[in-house]
C-alpha positions as CSV (number, residue, x, y, z in Angstrom):
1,X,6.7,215.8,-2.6
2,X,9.8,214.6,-3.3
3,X,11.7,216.9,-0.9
4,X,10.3,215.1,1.8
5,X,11.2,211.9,1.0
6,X,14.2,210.9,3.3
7,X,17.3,210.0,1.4
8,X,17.7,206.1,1.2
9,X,20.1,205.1,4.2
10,X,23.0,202.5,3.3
11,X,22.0,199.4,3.0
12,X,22.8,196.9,6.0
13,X,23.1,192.7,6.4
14,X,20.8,191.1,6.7
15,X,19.5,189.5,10.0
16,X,17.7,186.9,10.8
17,X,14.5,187.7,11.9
18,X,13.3,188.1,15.7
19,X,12.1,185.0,17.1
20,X,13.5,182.7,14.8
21,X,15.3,179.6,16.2
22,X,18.1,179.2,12.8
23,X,21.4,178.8,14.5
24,X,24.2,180.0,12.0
25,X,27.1,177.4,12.3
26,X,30.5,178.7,13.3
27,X,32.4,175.7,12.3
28,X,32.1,173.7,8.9
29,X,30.3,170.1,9.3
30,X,33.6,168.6,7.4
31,X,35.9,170.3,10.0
32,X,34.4,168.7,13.1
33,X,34.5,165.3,11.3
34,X,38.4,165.8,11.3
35,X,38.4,166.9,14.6
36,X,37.2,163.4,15.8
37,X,39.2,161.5,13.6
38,X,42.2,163.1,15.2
39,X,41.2,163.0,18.4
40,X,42.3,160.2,20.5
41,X,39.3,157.2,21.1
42,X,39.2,157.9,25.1
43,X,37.0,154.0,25.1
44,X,39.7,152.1,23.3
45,X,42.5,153.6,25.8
46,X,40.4,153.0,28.3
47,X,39.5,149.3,27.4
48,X,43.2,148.9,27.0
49,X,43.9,150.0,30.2
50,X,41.6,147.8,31.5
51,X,42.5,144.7,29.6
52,X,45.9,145.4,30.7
53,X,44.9,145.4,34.6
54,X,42.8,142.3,34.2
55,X,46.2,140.6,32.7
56,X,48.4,141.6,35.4
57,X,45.7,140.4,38.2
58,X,45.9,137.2,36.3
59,X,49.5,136.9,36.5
60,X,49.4,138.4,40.3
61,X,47.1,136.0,41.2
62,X,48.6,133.1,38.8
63,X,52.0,132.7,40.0
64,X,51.3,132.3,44.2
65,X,49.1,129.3,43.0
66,X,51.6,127.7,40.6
67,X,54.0,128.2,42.9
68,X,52.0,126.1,45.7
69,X,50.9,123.9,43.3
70,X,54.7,122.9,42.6
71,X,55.5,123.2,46.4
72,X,53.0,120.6,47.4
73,X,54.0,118.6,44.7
74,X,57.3,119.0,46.0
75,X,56.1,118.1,50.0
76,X,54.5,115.3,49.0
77,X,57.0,113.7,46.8
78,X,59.5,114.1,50.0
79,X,57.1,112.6,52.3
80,X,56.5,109.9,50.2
81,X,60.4,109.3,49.8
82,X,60.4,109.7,53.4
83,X,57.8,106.9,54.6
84,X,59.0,104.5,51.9
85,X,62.4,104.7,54.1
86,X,60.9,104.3,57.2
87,X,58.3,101.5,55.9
88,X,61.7,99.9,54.7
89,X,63.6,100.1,57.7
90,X,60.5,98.8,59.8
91,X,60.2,95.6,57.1
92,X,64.0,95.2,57.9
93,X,63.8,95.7,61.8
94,X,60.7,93.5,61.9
95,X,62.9,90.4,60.4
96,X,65.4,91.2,62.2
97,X,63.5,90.4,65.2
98,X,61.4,87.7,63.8
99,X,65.2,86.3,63.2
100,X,66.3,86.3,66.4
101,X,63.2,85.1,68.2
102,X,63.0,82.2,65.7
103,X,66.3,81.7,66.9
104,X,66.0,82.0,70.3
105,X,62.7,80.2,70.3
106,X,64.5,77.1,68.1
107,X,67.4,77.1,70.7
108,X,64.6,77.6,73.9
109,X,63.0,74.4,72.3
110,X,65.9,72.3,71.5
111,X,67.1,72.9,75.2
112,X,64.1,71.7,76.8
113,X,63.7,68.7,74.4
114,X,67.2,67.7,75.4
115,X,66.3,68.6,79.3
116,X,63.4,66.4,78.6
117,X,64.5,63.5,76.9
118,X,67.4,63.5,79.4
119,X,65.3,63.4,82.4
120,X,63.2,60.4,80.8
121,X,65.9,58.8,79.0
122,X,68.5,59.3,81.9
123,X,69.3,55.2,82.2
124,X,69.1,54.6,79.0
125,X,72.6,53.2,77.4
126,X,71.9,54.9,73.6
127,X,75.5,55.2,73.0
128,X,77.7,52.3,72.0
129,X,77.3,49.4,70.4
130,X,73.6,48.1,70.5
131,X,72.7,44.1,70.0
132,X,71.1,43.1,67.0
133,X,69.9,40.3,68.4
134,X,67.9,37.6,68.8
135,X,64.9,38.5,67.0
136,X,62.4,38.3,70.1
137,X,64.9,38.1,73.0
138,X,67.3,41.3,73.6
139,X,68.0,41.6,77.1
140,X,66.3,44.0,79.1
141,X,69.8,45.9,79.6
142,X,69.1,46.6,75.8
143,X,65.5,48.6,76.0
144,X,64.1,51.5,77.1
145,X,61.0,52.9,78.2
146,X,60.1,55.8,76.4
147,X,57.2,58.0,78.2
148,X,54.1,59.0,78.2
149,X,53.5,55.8,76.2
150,X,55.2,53.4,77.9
151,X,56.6,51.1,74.9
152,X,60.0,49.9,74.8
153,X,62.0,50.1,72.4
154,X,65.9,49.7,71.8
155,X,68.3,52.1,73.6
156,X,69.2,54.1,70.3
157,X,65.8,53.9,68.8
158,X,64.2,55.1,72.0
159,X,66.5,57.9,72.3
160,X,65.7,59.0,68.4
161,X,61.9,58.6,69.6
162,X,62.3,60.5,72.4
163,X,63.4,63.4,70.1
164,X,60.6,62.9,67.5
165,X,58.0,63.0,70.1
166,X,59.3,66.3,71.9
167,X,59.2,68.1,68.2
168,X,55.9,66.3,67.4
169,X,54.1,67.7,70.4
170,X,55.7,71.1,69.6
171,X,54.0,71.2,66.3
172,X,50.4,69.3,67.4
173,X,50.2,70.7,71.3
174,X,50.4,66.7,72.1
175,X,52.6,63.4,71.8
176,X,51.7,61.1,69.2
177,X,49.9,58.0,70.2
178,X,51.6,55.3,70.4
179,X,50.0,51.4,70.1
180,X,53.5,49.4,70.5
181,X,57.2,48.5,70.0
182,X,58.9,46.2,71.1
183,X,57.7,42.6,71.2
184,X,59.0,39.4,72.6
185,X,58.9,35.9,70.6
186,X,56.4,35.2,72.3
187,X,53.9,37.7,71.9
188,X,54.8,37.8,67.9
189,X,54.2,34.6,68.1
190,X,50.7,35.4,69.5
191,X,50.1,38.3,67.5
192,X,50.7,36.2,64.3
193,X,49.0,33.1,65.4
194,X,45.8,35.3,65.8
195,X,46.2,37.3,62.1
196,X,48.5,36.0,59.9
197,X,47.8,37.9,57.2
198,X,48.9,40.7,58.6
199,X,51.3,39.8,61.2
200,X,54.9,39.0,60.4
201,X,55.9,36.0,61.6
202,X,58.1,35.6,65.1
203,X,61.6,36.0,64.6
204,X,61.4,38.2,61.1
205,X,59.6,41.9,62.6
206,X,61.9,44.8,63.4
207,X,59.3,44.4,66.1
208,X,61.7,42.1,67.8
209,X,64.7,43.9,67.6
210,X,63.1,46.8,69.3
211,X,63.4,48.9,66.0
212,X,59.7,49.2,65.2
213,X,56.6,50.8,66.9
214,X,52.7,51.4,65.5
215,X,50.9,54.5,65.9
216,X,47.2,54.1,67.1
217,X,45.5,52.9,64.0
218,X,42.4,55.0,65.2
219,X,44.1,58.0,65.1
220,X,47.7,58.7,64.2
221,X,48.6,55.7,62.2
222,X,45.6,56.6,59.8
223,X,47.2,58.4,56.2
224,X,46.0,61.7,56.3
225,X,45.3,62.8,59.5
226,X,47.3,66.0,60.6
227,X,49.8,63.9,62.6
228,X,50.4,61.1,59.9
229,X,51.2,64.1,57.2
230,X,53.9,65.4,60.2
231,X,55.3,62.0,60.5
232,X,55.9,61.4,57.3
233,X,57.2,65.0,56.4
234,X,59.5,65.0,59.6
235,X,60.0,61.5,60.9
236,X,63.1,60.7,58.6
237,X,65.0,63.8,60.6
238,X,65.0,61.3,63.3
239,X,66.2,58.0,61.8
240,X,62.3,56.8,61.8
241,X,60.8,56.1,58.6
242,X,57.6,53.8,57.1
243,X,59.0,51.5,54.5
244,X,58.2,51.5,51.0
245,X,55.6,48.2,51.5
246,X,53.8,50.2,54.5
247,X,52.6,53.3,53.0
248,X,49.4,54.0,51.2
249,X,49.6,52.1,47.8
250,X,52.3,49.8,48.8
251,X,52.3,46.2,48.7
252,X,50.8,45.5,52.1
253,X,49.8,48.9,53.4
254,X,50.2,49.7,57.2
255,X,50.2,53.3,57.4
256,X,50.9,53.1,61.4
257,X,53.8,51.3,61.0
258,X,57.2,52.9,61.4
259,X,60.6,51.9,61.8
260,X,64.2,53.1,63.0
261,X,66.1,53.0,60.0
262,X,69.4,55.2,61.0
263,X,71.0,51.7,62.8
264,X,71.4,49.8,59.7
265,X,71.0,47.1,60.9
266,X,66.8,45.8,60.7
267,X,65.1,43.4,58.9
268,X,64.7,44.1,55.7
């Protein structure tokens, strides 16, 4: 019966049906890509940020440590500037001293050789004219005992011997030994009687003008022992000297025999 049928209500949307999970998008899929690309990147600031903190902390940290670096630089080069001043005054104060107590020490040592040589040489005339002979026979006004060794020897060349001795036994701890000086005619006569090769003979040795004297030929008078090396280095400061024939490699070598050459007036 088509009275009964009811009239045909207005059509309406259509819905999604019940229990269906289709979400219907509110917001175009090319709108939200916009929305990113405009958007600030919050992981790039924040990297930045942290970069930027990481710097600073560098420099924080950086600068304290340059900065001591170049102070102790700074402490050290003054302290170095500092003991290379007082390392120089020391070196200068330490010759200094060494100066004066060379000095004092030279003029301590010079006083007592003099004392010395005036206490042993007290009655000897060394000043004035001295004889120059006879060969063999100068009075006994003329000589002088010169100690420990007992030789004589002219008044002049006794008093030079003196001296030598005093600065011999300052550098050796001893006096030199001494075999002997002065001889009469009459022991040269002896003397060359018993070796004539080697013995001048009497009336032509320095010997007999008390101008000559042999060291021990066990001992001193042997070329390169410790005290011949000291005679001949420092003997000529006192007027004694070994001629030219007498040393090693001379025409008659006599290593121990040395003579007073300051008078001028020995055999030649």
């Amino acid at each position: 019966m088509a009275g009964r049928h009811a009239a045909p209500s207005r059509a309406e949307p259509a819905t999604p049906h019940a229990g269906t999970d289709v979400a219907v998008p509110t917001t175009p899929a090319r709108g939200r890509r916009a929305e990113r690309r405009t958007r600030p990147p919050r992981r790039k600031a924040f990297r930045r940020v942290r970069r930027l903190g990481v710097l600073v902390l560098a420099v924080a940290v950086a600068v304290p440590a340059v900065r001591h670096v170049l102070d102790e630089r700074e402490r050290a080069a003054h302290e170095a500037a500092v003991a290379r001043t007082i390392a120089a005054e020391v070196d200068k104060r330490t010759t200094h001293e060494q100066t004066v107590v060379r000095t004092s020490r030279g003029m301590s040592q010079a006083g007592r050789a003099v004392a010395d040589r005036m206490l042993i040489l007290s009655s000897c005339a060394s000043t004035g004219a001295q004889p120059s002979g006879p060969n063999g026979r100068l009075p006994s006004s003329a000589l002088c005992t010169v100690p420990p060794s007992s030789v004589q020897l002219r008044a002049d060349a006794a008093e030079a011997w003196a001296s030598l001795q005093e600065a011999f036994k300052e550098a050796l701890g001893r006096y030199p030994c001494v075999n002997n000086g002065y001889r009469s005619y009459a022991q040269q006569a002896k003397m060359h009687a018993g070796n004539p090769g080697m013995v001048a003979p009497p009336g032509t040795s320095n010997h007999g003008l008390g101008l000559a004297l042999d060291l021990c030929t066990n001992s001193d008078g042997r070329a390169g022992t410790s005290a011949w090396a000291w005679m001949d280095a420092h003997a000529s400061d006192y007027g004694w000297d070994i001629p030219y024939w007498a040393r090693p490699g001379g025409s008659r070598p006599e290593p121990w025999h040395w003579e007073y050459v300051a008078s001028g007036d020995r055999v030649s």
